[in-house]
C-alpha positions in Angstrom: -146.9 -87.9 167.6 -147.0 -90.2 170.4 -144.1 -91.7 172.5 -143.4 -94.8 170.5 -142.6 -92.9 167.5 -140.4 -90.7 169.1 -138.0 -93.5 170.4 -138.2 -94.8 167.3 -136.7 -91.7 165.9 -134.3 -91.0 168.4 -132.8 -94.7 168.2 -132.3 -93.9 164.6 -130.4 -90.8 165.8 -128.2 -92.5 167.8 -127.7 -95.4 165.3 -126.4 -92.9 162.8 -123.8 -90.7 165.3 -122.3 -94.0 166.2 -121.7 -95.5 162.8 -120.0 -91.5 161.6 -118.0 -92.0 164.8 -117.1 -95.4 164.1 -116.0 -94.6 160.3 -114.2 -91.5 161.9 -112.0 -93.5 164.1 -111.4 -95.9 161.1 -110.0 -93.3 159.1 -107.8 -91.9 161.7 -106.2 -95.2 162.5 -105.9 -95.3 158.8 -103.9 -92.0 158.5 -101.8 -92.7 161.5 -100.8 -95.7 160.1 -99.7 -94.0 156.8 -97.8 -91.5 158.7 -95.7 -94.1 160.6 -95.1 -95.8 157.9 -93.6 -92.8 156.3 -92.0 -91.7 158.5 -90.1 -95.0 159.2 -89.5 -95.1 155.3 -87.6 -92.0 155.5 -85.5 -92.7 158.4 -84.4 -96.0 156.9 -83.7 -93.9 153.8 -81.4 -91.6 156.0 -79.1 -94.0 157.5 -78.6 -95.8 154.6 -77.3 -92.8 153.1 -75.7 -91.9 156.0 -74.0 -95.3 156.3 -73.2 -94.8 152.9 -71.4 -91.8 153.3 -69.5 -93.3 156.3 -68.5 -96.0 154.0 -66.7 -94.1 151.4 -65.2 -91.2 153.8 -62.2 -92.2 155.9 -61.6 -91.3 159.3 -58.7 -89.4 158.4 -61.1 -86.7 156.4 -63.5 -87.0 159.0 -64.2 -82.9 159.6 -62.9 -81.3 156.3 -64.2 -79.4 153.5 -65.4 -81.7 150.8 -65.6 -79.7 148.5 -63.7 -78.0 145.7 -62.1 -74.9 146.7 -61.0 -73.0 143.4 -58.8 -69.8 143.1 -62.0 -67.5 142.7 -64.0 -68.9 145.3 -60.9 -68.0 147.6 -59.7 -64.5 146.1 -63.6 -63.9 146.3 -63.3 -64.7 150.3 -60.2 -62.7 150.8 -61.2 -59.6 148.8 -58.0 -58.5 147.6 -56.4 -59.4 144.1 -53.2 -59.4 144.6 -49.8 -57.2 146.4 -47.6 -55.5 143.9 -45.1 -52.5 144.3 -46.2 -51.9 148.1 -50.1 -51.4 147.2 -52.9 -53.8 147.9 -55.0 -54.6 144.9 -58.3 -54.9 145.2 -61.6 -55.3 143.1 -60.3 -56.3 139.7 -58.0 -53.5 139.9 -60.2 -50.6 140.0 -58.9 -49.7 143.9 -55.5 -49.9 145.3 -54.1 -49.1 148.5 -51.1 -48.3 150.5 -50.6 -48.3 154.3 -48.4 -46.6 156.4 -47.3 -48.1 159.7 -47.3 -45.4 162.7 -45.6 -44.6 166.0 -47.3 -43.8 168.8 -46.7 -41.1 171.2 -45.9 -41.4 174.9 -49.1 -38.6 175.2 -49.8 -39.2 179.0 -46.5 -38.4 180.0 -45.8 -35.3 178.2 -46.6 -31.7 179.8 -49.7 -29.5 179.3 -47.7 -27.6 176.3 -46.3 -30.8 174.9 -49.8 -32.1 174.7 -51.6 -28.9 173.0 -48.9 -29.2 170.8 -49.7 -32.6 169.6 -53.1 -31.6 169.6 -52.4 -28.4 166.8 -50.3 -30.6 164.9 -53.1 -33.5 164.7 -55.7 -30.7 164.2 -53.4 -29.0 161.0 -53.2 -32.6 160.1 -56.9 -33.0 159.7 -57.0 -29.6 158.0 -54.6 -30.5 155.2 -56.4 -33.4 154.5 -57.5 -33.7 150.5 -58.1 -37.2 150.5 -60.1 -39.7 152.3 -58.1 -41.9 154.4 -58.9 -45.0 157.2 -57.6 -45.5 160.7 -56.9 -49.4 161.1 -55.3 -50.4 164.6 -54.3 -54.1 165.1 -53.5 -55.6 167.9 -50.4 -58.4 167.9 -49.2 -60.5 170.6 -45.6 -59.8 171.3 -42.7 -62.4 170.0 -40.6 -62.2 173.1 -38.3 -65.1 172.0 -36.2 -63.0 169.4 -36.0 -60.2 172.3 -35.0 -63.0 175.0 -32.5 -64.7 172.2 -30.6 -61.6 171.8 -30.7 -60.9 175.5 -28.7 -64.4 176.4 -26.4 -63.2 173.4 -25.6 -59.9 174.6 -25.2 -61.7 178.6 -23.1 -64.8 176.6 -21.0 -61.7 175.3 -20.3 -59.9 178.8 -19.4 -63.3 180.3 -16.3 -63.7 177.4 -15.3 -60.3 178.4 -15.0 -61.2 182.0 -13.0 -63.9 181.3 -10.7 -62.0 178.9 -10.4 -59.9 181.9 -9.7 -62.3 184.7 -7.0 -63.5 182.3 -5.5 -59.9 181.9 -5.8 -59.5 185.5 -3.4 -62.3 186.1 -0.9 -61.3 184.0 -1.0 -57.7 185.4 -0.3 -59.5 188.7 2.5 -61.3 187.9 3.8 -58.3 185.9 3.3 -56.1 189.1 1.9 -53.6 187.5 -0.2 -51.9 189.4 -1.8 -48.9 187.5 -3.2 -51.5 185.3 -4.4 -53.6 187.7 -6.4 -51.4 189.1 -8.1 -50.0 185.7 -8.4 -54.1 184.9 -10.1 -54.8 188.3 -12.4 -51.8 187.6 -13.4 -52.6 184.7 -14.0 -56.5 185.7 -16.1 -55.2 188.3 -18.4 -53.2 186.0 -18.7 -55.4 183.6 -20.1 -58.2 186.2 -22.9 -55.8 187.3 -23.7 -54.7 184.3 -24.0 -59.0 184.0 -25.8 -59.2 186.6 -28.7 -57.3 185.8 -28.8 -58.4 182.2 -29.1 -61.8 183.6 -31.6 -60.3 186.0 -33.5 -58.8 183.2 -33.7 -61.8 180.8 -35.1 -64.2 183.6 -37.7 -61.4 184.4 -39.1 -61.3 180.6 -39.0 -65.2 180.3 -40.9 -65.5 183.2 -43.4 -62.6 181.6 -43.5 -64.3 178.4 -44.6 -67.5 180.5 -47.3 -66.6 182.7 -49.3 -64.6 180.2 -49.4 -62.8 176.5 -48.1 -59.7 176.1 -50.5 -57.9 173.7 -48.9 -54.6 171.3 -51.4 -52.3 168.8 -50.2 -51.2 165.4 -52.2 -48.4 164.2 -52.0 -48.2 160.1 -53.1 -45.1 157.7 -54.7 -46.5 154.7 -54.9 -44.9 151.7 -56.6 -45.9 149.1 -57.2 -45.1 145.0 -59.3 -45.6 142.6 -59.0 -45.8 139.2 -62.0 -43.8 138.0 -60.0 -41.2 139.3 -57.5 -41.1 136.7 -60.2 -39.5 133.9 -60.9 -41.1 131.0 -61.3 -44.8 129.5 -59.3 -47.1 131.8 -59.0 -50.1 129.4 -56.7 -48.4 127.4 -54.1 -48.7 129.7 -51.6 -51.4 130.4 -51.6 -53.5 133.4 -48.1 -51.8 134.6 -49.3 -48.9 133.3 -52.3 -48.7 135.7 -49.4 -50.1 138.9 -47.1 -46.8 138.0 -50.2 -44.1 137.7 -51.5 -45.1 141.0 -48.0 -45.5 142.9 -47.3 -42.2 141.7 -50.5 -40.9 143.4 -50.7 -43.3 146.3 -46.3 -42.3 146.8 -47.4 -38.4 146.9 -50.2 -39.0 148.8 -48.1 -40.7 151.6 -45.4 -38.4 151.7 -48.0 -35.4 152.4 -49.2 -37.4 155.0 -46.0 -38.6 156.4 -45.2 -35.0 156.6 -48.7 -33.7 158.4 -48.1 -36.4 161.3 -44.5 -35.1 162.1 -46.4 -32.1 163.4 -47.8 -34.6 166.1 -44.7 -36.2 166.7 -46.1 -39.1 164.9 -43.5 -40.7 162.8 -44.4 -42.7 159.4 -43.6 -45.3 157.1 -44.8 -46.7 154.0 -45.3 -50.7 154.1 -43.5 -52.8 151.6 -44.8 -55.9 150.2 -43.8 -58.7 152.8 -45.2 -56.1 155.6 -48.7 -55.8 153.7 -48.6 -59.9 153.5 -48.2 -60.2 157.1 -50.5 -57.6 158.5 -53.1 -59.4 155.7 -52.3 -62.8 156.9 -52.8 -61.8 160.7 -56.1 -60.2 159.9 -57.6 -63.1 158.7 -55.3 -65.7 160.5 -55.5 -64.6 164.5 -55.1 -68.1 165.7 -52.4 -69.3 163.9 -50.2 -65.7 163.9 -47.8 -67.8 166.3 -47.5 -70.9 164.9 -47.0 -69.2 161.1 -45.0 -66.1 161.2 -44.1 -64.1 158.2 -40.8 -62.9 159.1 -39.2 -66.7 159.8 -40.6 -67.5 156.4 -38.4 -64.5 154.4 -35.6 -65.5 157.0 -35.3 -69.0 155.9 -35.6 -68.0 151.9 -39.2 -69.7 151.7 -39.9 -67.5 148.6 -36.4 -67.8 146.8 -37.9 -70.0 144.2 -40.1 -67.5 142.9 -39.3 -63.9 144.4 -36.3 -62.5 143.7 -36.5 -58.8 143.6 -36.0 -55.8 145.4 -38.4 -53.9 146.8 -39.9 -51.1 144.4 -38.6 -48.4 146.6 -35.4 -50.2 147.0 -35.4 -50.1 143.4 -36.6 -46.9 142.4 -34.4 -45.3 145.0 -31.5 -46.8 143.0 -32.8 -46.0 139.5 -32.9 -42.6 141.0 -29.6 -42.4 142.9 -28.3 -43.7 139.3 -29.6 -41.0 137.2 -28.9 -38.0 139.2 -25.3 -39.8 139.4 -25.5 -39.6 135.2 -27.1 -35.9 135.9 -24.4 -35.2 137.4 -21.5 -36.2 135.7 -22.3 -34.5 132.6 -23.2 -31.3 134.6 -19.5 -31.6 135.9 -18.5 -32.5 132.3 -20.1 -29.5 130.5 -18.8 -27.2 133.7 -15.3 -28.1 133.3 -15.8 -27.4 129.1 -17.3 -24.3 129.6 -15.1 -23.5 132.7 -12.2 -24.2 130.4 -13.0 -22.5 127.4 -14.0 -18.9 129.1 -10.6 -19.5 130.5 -9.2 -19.5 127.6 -10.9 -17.0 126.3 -9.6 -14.8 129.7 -6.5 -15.5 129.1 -6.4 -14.7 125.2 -8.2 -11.6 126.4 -5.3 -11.1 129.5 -2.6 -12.0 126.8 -3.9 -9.7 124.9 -3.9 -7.1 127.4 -0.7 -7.7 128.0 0.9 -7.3 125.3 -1.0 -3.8 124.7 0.2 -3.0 128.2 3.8 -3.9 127.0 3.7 -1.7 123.8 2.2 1.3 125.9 4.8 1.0 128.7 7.8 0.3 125.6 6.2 3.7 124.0 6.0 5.9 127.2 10.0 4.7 128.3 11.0 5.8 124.4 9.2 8.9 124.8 11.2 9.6 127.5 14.5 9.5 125.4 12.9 11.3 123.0 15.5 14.0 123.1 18.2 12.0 123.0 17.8 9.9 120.1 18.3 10.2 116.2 14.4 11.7 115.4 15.0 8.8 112.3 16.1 6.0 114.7 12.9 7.4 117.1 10.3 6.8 114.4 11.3 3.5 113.3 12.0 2.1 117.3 8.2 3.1 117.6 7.4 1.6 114.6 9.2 -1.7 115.6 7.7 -1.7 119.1 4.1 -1.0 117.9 4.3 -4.0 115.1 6.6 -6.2 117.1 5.5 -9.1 119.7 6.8 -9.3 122.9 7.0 -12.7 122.6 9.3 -12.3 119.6 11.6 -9.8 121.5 12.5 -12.0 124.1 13.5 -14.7 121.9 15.7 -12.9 119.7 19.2 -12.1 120.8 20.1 -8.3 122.2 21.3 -6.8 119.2 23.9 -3.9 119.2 22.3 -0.8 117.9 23.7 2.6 117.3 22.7 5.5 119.5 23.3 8.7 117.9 24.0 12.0 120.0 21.6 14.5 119.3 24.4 17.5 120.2 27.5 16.6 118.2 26.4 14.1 116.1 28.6 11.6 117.6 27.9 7.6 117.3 28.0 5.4 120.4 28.7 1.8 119.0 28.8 -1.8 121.0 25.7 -0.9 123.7 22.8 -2.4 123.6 19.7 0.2 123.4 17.5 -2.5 125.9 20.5 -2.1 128.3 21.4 1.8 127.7 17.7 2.0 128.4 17.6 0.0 131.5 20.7 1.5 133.0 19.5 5.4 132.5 15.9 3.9 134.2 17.5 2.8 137.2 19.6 5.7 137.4 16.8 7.9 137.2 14.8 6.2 140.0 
């Protein structure tokens, strides 16, 4: 092959590379194209919705939920059902739960046997332990406006006592009486320093509560149970049913534990129903636990409307206080019937007695005289004292009797046998 033919070729090379190159460049201006126009479609797309959506919201709702918030969606977000008789609901009933509300210990200033003794009683508490239970500790900031209120009441207070006293004071001076102007003056004087510092101590606490918060943990016991627990179908029982079964259990199970922390020197308390609200609300409301308190709502009767009860251990403490009152008025009742009638029967039994004892003791003084009676008018006197009452002798009228004389048959008349009787006893003793 001789040079002309490959130049010839090699054009036709070249001819072809740049003709692919120049339909390649074609089709990428042809893409790009596409893609910006695409892309410009959508963005016009977006702010039309967008100004859309800026046309029908106000300004006012500018930031809030849109959507629809239903009582599921939020019972499902809180993860309790609902707070009845002291105990936390939860999980369509099939858990409930009771907290108790402890005191802490002052450990760090207590002595070496102080502290192993907190330490036994914590471990015997951990030992008696036949349930599972959860430590929750919360930490509050600390409401120092009810504590400062009450301070300017109690300084308000002193300061009307002082001037009670001044007055007093005057009119012990004008009386001249000088014994009680010195116990008024003493007293004046105590009661401004005890002023002084209860001013001294309010202006410290404001001045606390101002420069910073003042933070205070709760530690809780939680107890929960379940309702699988209870044995058998659960459907079959009521709704109130299922609250009384597991108060009964979640009650005894407190109490035990109540108990096992007073060998710590931990005191206890079950929470009612407006405490379990407010620890609930601050657990899932720490921002707003200031501004929305718990307590100002129940003082200013924001639940009259609907909440008018007592507390259930308000009110089974009075169901109980009235049947063991019930209890025991019939026990007194049926003590004083039975106390009454074995009294009776005692003294039927006594009167009884007594009467034997007056026959005997009428027998043994005629036995006595024996001798000196008619052995006729001796028979039938025993005869009348063993069939006669004694009631029945002293209601009847002495009656003259006639005595005979054993030795020359001689008859005594006008004596009185009772008082012939009496007369020869006294005589003989």
């Amino acid at each position: 092959m001789d040079t002309s033919q490959i130049i010839t070729i090699l054009q036709v090379v070249i001819g072809i590379l740049v003709c692919v190159m120049v339909v390649l460049i074609a089709v990428y201006f042809l893409i790009s194209r596409k893609k910006e126009n695409d892309d410009s479609k959508l963005e016009n797309e977006f702010i039309v919705e967008e100004k859309q959506k800026t046309d029908t919201v106000s300004t006012g709702d500018f930031g809030k939920f849109q959507g629809v918030l239903t009582r599921e969606s939020i019972f499902d977000f809180m993860e309790f059902d609902e707070i009845v008789d002291n105990m936390i609901v939860r999980k369509n009933r099939s858990q409930y739960v009771m907290v108790l509300s402890c005191s802490g210990v002052n450990y760090d200033l207590m002595s070496q046997a102080e502290k192993y003794a907190v330490e036994e009683g914590f471990v015997q508490f951990l030992n008696t332990l036949r349930f599972p239970i959860q430590l929750y500790v919360q930490s509050r900031t600390l409401n120092l406006k009810d504590i400062i209120a009450s301070y300017k009441e109690r300084v308000e207070n002193i300061t009307n006592d002082i001037s009670k006293l001044d007055s007093k004071i005057a009119q012990a001076k004008q009386s001249g009486n000088k014994a009680m102007l010195e116990k008024l003056e003493f007293e004046s004087r105590r009661k401004k320093s005890v002023l002084e510092y209860g001013q001294n101590i309010t202006d410290y606490v404001e001045r606390l509560s101002s420069n910073k918060n003042i933070l205070q943990q709760k530690t809780y016991v939680v107890l929960s149970y379940y309702t699988v627990e209870i044995g058998g179908n659960v459907e079959n029982y009521s709704k109130e049913e299922l609250n009384n079964i597991c108060f009964s259990e979640l009650y005894t199970r407190s109490q035990n534990v109540i108990s096992s922390l007073s060998n710590s020197q931990v005191s206890a308390r079950i929470l009612n129903s407006e405490e379990l609200a407010e620890l609930l609300f601050i657990a899932y409301n720490r921002d707003d636990e200031e501004l929305i308190q718990i307590n100002k709502m129940l003082d200013v009767q924001y639940d009259s409307l609907y909440s008018t009860g007592k507390d259930v251990l308000e009110k089974r403490q009075e169901k109980l206080d009235q049947e063991i009152n019930i209890a025991a008025i019939d026990l007194t009742t049926d003590s004083i019937l039975k106390a009454d009638k074995k009294k009776q029967e005692e003294d039927k039994i006594n009167e009884q007695n007594k009467k034997k004892a007056i026959k005997e003791k009428a027998l043994n003084i005629l036995s006595e005289y024996e001798e000196q009676l008619d052995p006729k008018v001796f028979e039938l006197a025993s005869q009348e004292i063993s069939k006669t009452a004694p009631e029945e002798n002293k209601n009847k009228s002495s009656e003259n009797v006639t005595v005979s004389a054993p030795a020359g048959g001689r008859t005594v008349k006008g004596f009185s046998a009772r008082r012939v009787i009496k007369k020869r006893t006294e005589t003989k003793d």
